[in-house]
C-alpha positions in Angstrom: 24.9 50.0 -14.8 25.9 52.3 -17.6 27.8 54.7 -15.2 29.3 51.6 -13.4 30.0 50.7 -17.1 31.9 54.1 -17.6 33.6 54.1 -14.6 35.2 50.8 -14.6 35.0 49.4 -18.5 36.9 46.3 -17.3 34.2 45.5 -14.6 32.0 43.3 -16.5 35.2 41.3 -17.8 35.9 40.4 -13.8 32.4 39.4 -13.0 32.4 37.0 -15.9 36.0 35.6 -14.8 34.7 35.3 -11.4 31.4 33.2 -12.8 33.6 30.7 -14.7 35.9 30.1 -11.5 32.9 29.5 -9.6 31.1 27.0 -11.7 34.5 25.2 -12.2 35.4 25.2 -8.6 31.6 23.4 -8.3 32.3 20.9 -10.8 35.5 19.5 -9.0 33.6 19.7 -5.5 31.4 17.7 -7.3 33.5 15.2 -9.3 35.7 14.6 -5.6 32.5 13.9 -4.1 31.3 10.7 -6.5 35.0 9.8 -6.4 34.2 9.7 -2.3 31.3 7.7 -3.2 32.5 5.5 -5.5 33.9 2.8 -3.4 30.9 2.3 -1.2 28.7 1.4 -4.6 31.7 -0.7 -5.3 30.7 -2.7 -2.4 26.8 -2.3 -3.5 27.1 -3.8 -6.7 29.2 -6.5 -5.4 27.2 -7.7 -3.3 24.1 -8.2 -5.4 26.4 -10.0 -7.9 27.6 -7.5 -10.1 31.3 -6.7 -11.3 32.9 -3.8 -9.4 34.0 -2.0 -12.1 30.4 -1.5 -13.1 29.6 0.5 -10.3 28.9 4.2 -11.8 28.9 7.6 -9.3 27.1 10.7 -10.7 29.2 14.0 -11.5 25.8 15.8 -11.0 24.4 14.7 -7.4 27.0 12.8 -5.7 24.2 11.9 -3.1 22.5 9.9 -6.2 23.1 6.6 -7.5 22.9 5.7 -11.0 20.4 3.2 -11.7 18.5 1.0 -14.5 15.3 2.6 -15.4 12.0 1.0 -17.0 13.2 2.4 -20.3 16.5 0.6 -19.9 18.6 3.6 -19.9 20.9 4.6 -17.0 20.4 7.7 -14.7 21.1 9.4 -11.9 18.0 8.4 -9.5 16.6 8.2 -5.9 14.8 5.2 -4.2 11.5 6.7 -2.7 9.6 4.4 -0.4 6.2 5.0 0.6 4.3 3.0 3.6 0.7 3.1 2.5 -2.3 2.0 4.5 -4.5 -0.1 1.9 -7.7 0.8 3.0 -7.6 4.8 3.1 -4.4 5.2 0.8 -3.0 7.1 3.4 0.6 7.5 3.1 2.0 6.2 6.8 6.1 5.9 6.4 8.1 7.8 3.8 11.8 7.3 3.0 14.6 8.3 0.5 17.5 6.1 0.3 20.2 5.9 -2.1 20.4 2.2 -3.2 19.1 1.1 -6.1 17.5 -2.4 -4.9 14.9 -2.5 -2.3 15.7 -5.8 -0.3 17.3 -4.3 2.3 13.9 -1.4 3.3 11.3 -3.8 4.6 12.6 -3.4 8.4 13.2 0.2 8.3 9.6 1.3 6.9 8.3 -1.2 9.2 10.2 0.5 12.2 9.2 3.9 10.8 5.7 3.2 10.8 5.7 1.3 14.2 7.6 4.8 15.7 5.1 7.5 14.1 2.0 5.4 14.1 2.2 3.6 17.8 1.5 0.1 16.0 2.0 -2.2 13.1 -0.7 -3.5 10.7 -0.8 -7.5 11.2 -0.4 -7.8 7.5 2.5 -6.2 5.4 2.1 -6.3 2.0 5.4 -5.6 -0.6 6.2 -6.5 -4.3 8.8 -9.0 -5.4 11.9 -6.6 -4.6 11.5 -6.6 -0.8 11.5 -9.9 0.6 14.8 -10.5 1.3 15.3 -13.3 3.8 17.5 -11.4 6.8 14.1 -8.7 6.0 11.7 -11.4 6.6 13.4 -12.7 10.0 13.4 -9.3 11.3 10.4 -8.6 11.4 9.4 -11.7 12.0 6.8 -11.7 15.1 5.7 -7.8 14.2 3.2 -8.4 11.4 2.5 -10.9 8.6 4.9 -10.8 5.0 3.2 -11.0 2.3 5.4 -10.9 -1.0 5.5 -13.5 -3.8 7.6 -16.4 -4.0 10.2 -16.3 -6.2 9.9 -19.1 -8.7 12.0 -22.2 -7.9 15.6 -22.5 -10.0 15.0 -25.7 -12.3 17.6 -28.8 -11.0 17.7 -32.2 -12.4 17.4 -35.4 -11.3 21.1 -38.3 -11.8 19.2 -39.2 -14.9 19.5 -35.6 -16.2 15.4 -35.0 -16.2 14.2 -32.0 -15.0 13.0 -32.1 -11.4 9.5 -29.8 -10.6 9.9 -28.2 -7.2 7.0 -26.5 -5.0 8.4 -23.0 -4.5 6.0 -22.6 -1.8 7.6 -25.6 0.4 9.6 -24.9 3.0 13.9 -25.3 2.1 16.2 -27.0 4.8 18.0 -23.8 5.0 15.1 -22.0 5.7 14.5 -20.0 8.9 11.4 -20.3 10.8 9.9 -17.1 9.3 10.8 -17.8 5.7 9.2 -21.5 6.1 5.9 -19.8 6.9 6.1 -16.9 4.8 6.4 -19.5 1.9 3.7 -21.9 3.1 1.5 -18.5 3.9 1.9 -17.5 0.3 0.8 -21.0 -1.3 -2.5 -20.4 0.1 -5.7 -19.2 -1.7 -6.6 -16.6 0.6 -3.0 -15.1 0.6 -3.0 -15.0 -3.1 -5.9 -13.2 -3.1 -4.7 -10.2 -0.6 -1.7 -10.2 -2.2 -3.7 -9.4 -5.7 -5.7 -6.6 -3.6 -2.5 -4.6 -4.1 -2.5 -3.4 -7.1 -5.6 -1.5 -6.4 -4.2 0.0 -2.8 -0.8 0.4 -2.8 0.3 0.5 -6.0 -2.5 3.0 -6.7 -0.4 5.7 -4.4 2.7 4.9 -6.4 1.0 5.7 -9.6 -0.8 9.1 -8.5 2.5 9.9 -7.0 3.8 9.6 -10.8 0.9 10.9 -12.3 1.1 14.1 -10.3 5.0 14.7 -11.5 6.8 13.2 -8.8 9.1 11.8 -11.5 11.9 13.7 -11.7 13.4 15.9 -8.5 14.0 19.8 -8.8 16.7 20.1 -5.9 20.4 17.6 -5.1 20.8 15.7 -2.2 19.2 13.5 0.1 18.2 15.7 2.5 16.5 18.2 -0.3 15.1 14.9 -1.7 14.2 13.8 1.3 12.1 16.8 1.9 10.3 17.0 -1.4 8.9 13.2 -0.5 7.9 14.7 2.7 5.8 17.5 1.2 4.6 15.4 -1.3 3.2 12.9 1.1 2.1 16.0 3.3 -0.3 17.1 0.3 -1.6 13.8 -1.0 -2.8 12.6 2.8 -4.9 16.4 3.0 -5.9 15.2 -0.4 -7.5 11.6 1.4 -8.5 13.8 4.5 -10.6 15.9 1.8 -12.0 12.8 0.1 -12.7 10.6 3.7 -13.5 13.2 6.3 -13.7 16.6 4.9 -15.6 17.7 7.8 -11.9 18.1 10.0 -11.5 20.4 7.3 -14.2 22.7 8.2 -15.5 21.6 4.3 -18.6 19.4 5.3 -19.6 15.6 5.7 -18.4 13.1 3.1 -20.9 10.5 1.8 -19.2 8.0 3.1 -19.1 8.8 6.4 -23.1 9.5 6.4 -23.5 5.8 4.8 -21.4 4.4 7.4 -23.6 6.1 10.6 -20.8 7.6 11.7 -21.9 11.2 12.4 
């Protein structure tokens, strides 16, 4: 380096010119790209209700979308969905997509998991942010919905006194599907396996964030993508270690000796 120094004094000069051009022809790839994007989560934000002109494109990852975190602050972000079976906490269906809202996933995942797994588990369990009625019709005949009602919007009689209405009772502009999924979810026993999810599912989702899947180290959805992938990958040998550690070469698990089955 020194006699590269002494040889051409103004070398070091270029290379640093060459570094700025670079990292400024990177931030304009970048800016045209969320410029490119902009209009589509134009059409996003309008049609979940919200003014155009709020929809925001990031400068950083134009595959991102800048979304409303728990901490109310705004930030570039990814929508990771995981398809988890309840009993084993297996992770069955992964997903990345770019929208902030979930409505629109419950068919894909459900597809997904149909496609890798050969079949569909009767009963489908979701939070509040998935059952989108169009979601709910199509997959209407492949397993059971179970997501909570939304609570009914207040109305008022011609006397002006407020009118109670059973969220769970079927709406004349209900389809088929959505009339059952809101009778299916006024029943005890539905209640009840819809309160077993906090202990399945959601469990998955919080070891995922316990274990740092939090923020991503890479841009893009296909990098992203990837990282959900291995993620998924590691937890499931984690389950295989914990519910049959013998396909492991790593000896019998308890369970499986309580159960008989070995």
């Amino acid at each position: 380096m020194k006699e590269q120094a002494e040889a051409d004094p103004a070398l070091a000069a270029r290379r640093a010119h060459s570094a700025r051009e670079r990292a400024q022809r990177d931030i304009e790839q970048r800016v045209a790209k969320a410029l490119e994007r902009l209009p589509e989560i134009e059409q996003v934000k309008k049609r979940n209700g919200h003014q155009p002109e709020d929809a925001r494109a990031s400068t950083t990852d134009a595959d991102a979308t800048v979304m409303k975190m728990a901490d109310g602050g705004f930030r570039p972000a990814f929508n990771t969905q995981f398809g988890t079976d309840c009993d084993s906490q297996v992770i069955v269906g992964v997903d990345v997509v770019t929208a902030g809202s979930d409505m629109a996933q419950l068919q894909p995942m459900v597809e997904q998991v149909n496609e890798r797994c050969g079949k569909l588990p009767q009963q489908w369990l979701v939070d509040g942010g998935y059952p989108a009625h169009e979601q709910i019709d199509a997959v209407a005949g492949q397993t059971e919905v179970y997501a909570p009602v939304p609570e009914a919007r207040g109305s008022k009689d011609a006397q002006g006194n407020k009118v109670e209405q059973d969220k769970h009772a079927p709406r004349p502009d209900d389809s088929a599907a959505v009339a059952r999924w809101r009778q299916r979810m006024g029943q005890p026993e539905a209640q009840q396996i819809y309160r077993d999810r906090a202990a399945t599912a959601e469990c998955v989702n919080a070891q995922a964030r316990n274990r740092g899947l939090t923020r991503m180290p890479v841009r893009g959805l296909p990098k992203v993508r990837c990282i959900a992938l291995l993620y998924a990958l590691a937890h499931n040998l984690m389950r295989t270690l914990a519910l049959a550690p013998q396909l492991l070469g790593l000896g019998i698990s308890a369970s499986a000796i309580q159960a008989g089955t070995v």
